[in-house]
N, C-alpha and C positions, 0 to 999 in steps of 0.2 A: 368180615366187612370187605368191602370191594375197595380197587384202589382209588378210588372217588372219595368215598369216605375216610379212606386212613390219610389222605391227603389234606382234605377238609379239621380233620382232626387236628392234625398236625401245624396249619395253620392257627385251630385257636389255641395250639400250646403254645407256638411262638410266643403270640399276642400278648400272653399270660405271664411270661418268663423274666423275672426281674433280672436288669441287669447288673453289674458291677460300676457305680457311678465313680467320677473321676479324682475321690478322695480316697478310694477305697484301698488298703493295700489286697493284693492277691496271692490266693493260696491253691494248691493240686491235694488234692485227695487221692490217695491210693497207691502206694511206691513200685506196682508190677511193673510188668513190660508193659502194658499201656499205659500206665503214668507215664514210663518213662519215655516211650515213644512220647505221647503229647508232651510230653516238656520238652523235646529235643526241637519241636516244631516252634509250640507257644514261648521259649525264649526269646526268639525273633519277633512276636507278635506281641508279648505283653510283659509288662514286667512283673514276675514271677519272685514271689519272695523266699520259699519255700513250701517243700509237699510233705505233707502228715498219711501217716501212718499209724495203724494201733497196734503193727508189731513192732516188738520191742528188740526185734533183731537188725531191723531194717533201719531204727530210730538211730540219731546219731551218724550215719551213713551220707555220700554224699554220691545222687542221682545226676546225671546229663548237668554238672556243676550248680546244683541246686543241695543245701541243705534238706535232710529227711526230719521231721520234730513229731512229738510226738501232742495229739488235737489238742492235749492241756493246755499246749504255750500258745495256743491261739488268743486266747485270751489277755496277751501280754501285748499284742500286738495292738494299733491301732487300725479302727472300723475294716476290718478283715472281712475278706468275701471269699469265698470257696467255690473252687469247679471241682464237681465231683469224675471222677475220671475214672470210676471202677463201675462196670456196669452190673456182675454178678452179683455184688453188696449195695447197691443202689440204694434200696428201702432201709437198711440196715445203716449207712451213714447218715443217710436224711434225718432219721429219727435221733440220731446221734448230736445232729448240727441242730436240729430243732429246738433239744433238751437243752442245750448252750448257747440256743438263743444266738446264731452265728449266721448270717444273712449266706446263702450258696441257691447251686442249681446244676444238672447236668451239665459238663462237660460236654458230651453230644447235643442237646437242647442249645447251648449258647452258640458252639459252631453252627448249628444248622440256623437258627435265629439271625447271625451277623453273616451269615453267606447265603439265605435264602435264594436269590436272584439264581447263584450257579443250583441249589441243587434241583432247582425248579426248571431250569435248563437241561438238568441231565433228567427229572421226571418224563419231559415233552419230547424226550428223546426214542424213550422206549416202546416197545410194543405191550400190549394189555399183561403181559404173562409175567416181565419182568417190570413192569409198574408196581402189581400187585407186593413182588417181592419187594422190592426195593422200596416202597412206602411201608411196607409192614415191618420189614428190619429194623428201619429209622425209628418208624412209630416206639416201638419195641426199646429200642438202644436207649430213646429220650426220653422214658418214663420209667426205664429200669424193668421193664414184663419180662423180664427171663424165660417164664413158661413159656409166653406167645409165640417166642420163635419155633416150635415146632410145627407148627401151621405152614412155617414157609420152607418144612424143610425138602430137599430134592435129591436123590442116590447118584451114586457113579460119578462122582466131582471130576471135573477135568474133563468130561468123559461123558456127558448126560444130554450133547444137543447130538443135530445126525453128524454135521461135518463135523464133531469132534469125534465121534465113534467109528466113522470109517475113515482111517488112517491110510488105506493099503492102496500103495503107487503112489502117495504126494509126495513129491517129488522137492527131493531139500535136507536141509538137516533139522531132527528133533531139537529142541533146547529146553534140558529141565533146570532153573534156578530155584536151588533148597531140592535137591535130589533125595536129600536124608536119607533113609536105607535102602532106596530101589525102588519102592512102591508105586510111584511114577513111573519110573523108564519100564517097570515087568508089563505096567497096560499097557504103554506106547507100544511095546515088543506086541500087545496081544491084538490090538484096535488096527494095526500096522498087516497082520498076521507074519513079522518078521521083514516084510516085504519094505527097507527104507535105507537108503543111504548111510545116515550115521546117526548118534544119541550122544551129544553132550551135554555131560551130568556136572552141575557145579554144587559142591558138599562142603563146605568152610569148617564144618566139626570134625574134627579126631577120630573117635568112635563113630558116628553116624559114617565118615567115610569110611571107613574098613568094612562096615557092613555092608556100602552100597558096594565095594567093587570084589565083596564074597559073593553078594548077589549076584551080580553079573555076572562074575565067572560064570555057576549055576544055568543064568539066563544063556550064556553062548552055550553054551554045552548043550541043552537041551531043546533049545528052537534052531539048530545048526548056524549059530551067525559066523561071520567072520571075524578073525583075530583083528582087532582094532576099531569094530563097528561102534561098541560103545566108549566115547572115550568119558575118563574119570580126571576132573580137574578139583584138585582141593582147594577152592578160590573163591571169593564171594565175586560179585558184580554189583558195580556201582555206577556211581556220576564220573566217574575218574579213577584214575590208575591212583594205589597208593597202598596204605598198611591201616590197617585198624584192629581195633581190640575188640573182643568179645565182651558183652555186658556181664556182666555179675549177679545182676538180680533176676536172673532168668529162672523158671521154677522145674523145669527137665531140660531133657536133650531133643525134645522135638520144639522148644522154643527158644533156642538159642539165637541170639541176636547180635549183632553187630553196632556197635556208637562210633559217634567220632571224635566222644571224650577221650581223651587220652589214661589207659588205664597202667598201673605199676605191677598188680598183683593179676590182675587174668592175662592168658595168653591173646598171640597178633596174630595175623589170615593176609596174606596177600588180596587184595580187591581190585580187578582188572573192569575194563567197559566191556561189551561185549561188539562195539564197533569196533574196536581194535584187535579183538581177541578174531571176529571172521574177515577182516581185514591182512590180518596174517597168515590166515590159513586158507587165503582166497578161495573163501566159499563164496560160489554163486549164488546161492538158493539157500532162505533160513523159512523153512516151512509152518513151525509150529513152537512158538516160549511160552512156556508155563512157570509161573513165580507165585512162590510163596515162601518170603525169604523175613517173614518176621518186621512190616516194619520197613525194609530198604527198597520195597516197589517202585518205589516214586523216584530212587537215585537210579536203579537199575535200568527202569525205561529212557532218563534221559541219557545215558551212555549205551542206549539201544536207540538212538533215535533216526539214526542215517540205515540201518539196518531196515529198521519198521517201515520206513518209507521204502526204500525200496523194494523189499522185500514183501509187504501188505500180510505178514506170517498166520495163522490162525494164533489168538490171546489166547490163554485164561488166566488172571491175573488177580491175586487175592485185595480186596477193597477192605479186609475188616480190621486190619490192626491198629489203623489210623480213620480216625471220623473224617479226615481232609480230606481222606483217598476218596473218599466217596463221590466226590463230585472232583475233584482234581484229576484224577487219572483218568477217568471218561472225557473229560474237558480237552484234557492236553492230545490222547491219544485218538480226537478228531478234528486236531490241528496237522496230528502228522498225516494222517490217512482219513480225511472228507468223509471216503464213501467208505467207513466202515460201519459194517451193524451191529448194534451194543444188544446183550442178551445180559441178565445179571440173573445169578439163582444163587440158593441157599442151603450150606448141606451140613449141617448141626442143630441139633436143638439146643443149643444157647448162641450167645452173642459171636460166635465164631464161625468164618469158612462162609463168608460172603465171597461169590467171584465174578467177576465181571470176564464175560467172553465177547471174543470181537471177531467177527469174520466178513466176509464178502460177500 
């Protein structure tokens, strides 16, 4: 379908989509890291009673300060409404909550329904290419089509429009957020052909950092860089300087995530801005941030915000982990910078590694 249609579509789900009326208590469906990302948000926005779960590891647990229960106790509850917040089970809860006779509806469907206005804002933003995408991922996310998303998938993430692919003489410093084992900073090194100032890598995990700065060594060595080109910081980036803990319910080491619940049993990460961080090391020129930090997009750009503007850097910036980003961080990041040009593509075939690029 064209994005005319998926858009049209999209419209008569809204229209369709019951909402949680104002006796309802509320419930989150799904205790992963996007439950718990959207509950870190929809705390502030709704009053959230607790998220169910049908594992029984997770049951009894306690998420972004929300009780985890398990869908039996729904029924103890009074006129309970459900946002479903797991997209790859989608079909498989629905059927579940239907059986129980439990009044629910996407998660994504309800954000895109009570914020229509922005993301129809950032639709009339795009060019034909990234319409397509960006109405078919939605379509997708808010009806639970798992398969559909390979339709929109795109290779070479980070790396797949021309001014991302020819790196070589932009003049400035690289910036990887979620560097994880190098995989970023080895293209930059290749797109670059070596030829660039500096690579700061921010890695928050243990393991994943040891790997990225095995890598690099590897990387100097064999594209002759210079001793200190890539620097290795074990730090997340955020809204603000401070300490936080790593969540627990994360299901590897390439989805580790950061809360600002305060936790006893996981380990802490230093989280710096990144206006303070080149503020320090008075760099002139921040040429290129790439993020995909699980989730913390939205804190990291506003403690890049004096950076961005000045600096106008090339984005690429992941939109998927949270349904808000989706139209929030295109929103905000042409507050800071007017005249940038938004590109959005898709490089998975499931609900994951939406990104949004911004250039000039």
């Amino acid at each position: 379908m064209s994005h005319t249609d998926n858009w049209n579509q999209i419209r008569e789900l809204i229209n369709g989509i019951q909402l949680p009326a104002e006796g309802n208590e509320l419930f989150l469906f799904g205790a992963g890291l996007i439950g718990a990302l959207a509950a870190s948000v929809l705390r502030d926005k709704l009053n959230i009673t607790a998220i169910c779960d049908n594992s029984p590891r997770k049951q009894g647990t306690t998420i972004e300060g929300l009780p985890c229960i398990p869908p039996d106790e729904l029924a103890q509850h009074r006129a309970p409404f459900v946002l479903v917040s797991t997209n790859k089970y989608y079909q498989d809860v629905h059927q579940q909550l239907e059986q129980m006779k439990i009044p629910h509806c996407s998660l994504d469907a309800y954000v895109v329904k009570t914020n229509f206005e922005q993301f129809e804002c950032v639709y009339s933003s795009l060019d034909d290419s990234s319409k397509d995408v960006f109405s078919g991922v939605l379509l997708c996310r808010m009806t639970g089509d798992i398969r559909g998303f390979e339709q929109y998938y795109t290779p070479n993430q980070y790396f797949c429009l021309p001014k991302f692919s020819w790196l070589q003489n932009r003049d400035g410093v690289f910036v990887d957020c979620g560097a994880f084992v190098g995989d970023t900073v080895e293209n930059i090194i290749k797109y670059s052909m070596a030829i660039f100032r500096e690579i700061c890598a921010f890695e928050p995990t243990e393991r994943a950092f040891q790997a990225l700065r095995k890598r690099g060594a590897f990387l100097t060595h064999i594209w002759a860089l210079t001793k200190g080109q890539i620097v290795y910081e074990q730090k997340g980036v955020g809204a603000k300087r401070g300490v936080l803990a790593f969540r627990e319910n994360t299901a590897d080491l390439s989805t580790t995530s950061l809360s600002n619940e305060c936790s006893t049993a996981g380990d802490t990460v230093e989280v710096i801005t990144l206006d303070e961080y080149f503020a320090q090391r008075e760099a002139r020129n921040v040429a290129f941030i790439k993020a995909d930090i699980e989730g913390s997009e939205w804190d990291m750009l506003h403690g890049a915000a004096e950076t961005i503007r000045r600096c106008k850097p090339l984005l690429a910036i992941c939109l998927y982990h949270n349904i808000y980003d989706l139209y929030r961080i295109p929103l905000y990041l042409k507050e800071l910078v007017p005249e940038y040009q938004f590109h959005i593509r898709h490089h998975s075939s499931r609900d994951e590694e939406t990104v949004l690029y911004c250039e000039l």
